[in-house]
N, C-alpha and C positions, 0 to 999 in steps of 0.2 A: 590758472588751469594750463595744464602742458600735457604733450605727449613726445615719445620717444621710441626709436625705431629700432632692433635691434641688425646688426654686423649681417650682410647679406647674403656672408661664406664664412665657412669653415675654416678655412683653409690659410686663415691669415690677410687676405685682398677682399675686398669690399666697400660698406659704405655704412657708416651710421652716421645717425640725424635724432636732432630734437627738435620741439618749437613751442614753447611758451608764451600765451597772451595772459594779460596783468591790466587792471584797472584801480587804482587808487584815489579816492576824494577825501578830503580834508577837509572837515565843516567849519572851522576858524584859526587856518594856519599864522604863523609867525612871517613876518618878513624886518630885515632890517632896513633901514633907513639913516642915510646919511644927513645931517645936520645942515642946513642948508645954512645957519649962524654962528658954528661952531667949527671953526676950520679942523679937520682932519676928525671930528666927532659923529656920533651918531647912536642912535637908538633902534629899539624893539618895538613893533606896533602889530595889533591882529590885522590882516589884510584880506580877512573872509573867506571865502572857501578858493581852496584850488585843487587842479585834477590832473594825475599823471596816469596815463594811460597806454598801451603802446604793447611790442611784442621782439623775443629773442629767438633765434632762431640760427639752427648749430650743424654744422655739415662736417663727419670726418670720412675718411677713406683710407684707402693702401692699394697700390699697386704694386708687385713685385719690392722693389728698393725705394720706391717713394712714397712717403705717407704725405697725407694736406689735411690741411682744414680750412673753415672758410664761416664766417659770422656775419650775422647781420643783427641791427638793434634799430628800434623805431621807438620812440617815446613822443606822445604830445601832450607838453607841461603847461596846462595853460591857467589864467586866474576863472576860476568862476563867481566874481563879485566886483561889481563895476567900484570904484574907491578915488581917492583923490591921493595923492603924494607930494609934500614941500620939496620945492627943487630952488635951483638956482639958473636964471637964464645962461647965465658962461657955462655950465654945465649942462643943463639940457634947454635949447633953445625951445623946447612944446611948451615951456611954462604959459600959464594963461596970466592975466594981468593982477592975479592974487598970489601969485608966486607956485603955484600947485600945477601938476601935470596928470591930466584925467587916464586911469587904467580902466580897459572897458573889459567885459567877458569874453573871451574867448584870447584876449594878451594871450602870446608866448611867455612863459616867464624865463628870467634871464638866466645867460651861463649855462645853459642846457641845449647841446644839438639835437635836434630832431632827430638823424639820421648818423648810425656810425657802423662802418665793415671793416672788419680783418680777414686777414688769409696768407696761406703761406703751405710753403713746404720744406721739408727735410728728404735728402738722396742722400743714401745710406752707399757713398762712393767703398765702401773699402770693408770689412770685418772693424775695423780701426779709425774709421775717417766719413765724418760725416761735414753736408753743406746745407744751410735751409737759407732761404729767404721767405721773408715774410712783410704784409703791407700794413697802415694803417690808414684806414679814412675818412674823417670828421666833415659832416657839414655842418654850416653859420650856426652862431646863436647871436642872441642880442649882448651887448655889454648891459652888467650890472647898472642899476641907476635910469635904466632905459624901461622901467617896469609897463611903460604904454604904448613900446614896439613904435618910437616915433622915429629915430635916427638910424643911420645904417649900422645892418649885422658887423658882425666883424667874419670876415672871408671861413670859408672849410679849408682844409689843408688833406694834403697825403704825403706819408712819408713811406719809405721802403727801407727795411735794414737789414744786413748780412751776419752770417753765423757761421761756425767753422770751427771741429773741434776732432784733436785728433787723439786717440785715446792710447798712450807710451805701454799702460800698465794696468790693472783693475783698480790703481789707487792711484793715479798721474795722469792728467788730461795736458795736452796743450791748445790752447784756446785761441781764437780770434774773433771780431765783431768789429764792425762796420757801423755804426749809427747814421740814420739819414743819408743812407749811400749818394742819392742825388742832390744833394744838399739845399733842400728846400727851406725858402724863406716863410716862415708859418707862425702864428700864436695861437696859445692854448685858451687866452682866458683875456677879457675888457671889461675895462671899469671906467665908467664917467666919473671923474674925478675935480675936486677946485684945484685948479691951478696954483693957488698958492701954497696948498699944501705941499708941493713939489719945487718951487721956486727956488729953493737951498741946492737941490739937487739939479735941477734941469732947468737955469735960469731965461733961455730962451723958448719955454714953453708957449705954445700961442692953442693948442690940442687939446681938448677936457678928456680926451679919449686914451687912455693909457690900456697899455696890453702888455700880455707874460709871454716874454717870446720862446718859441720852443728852439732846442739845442740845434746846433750846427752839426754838419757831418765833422763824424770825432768816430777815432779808430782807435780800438787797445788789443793787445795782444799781452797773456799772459800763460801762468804754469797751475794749476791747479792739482790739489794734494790733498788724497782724502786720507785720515788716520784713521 
């Protein structure tokens, strides 16, 4: 269910807005499952019900020369089926003494932030020359493999990137961007992993906790050409 607002002038300056809440349950979802005896293998098992629920919510505007926007996202993914899962202690030390790590109701389920905002604007400098900055901001989820919320999240991150584009022609843009202007150290994504499976690659592994690290501040500058 949503609603949305319409532009609160005429005239070009104002404000629109939406806001969408959403409820979803799944009465015998799928989850995969790593191989706790089969290095680098894994499987498909029902894991009973889970519930993603949560609400978006969307804010634009214009002032004179500067338009923005601004987002916000809330989801809470959680299992609703208490269940057991085969792990491996060097992977997740919760194992109980039959090798299984207990997931109760109401688990987070992993790889999914709770909470994410964007926002940003563009200044319309010139007929020709525009500047926007704009943010992104993620909080924790749990690394995969952690389906019982026993070990630490893996951190939120924020990042800020620049934009800049100066228009030569109706058909020739010159460009500029910024990534990660402040060059924030940050990853997108954790997975409890067996160490051996990585042992070729990263032989002084001592970590089951492997993460996808997000990009470094990185700048391009090009010409853009519509035909």
């Amino acid at each position: 269910v949503g609603f949305r607002g319409p532009r609160l002038s005429n005239s070009g300056n104002g404000i629109s807005w939406s806001v969408a809440f959403y409820r979803t349950a799944i009465g015998n979802d799928i989850l995969f499952v790593a191989s706790p005896e089969l290095i680098g293998m894994g499987f498909f098992r029902n894991a009973g019900g889970t519930r993603r629920g949560g609400l978006d919510a969307e804010l634009y505007g214009q002032v004179d020369r500067i338009s923005w926007f601004a987002s916000y996202g809330l989801v809470e993914a959680t299992f609703q089926t208490s269940f057991e899962l085969a792990s491996d202690e060097e992977v997740n030390d919760a194992v109980d003494e039959d090798g299984m790590i207990n997931v109760e109701v109401g688990d987070r389920m992993p790889g999914i932030p709770r909470q994410s905002f964007k926002a940003g604007f563009n200044y319309t400098m010139t007929d020709t020359w525009d500047v926007a900055l704009d943010m992104i901001v993620s909080s924790s989820r749990f690394y995969v493999g952690d389906e019982g919320n026993d070990q630490g999240a893996l951190d939120g991150y924020g990042i800020a990137n620049f934009r800049s584009v100066y228009r030569v022609s109706d058909n020739i843009e010159i460009f500029a961007r910024i990534d990660n202007l402040f060059n924030n150290k940050y990853a997108t994504f954790g997975v409890l992993a067996e160490l051996e499976v990585f042992m070729s690659e990263v032989p002084d592994a001592q970590d089951p906790r492997f993460v996808s690290p997000g990009t470094l501040r990185s700048g391009f500058v090009g010409l853009r050409i519509t035909l």
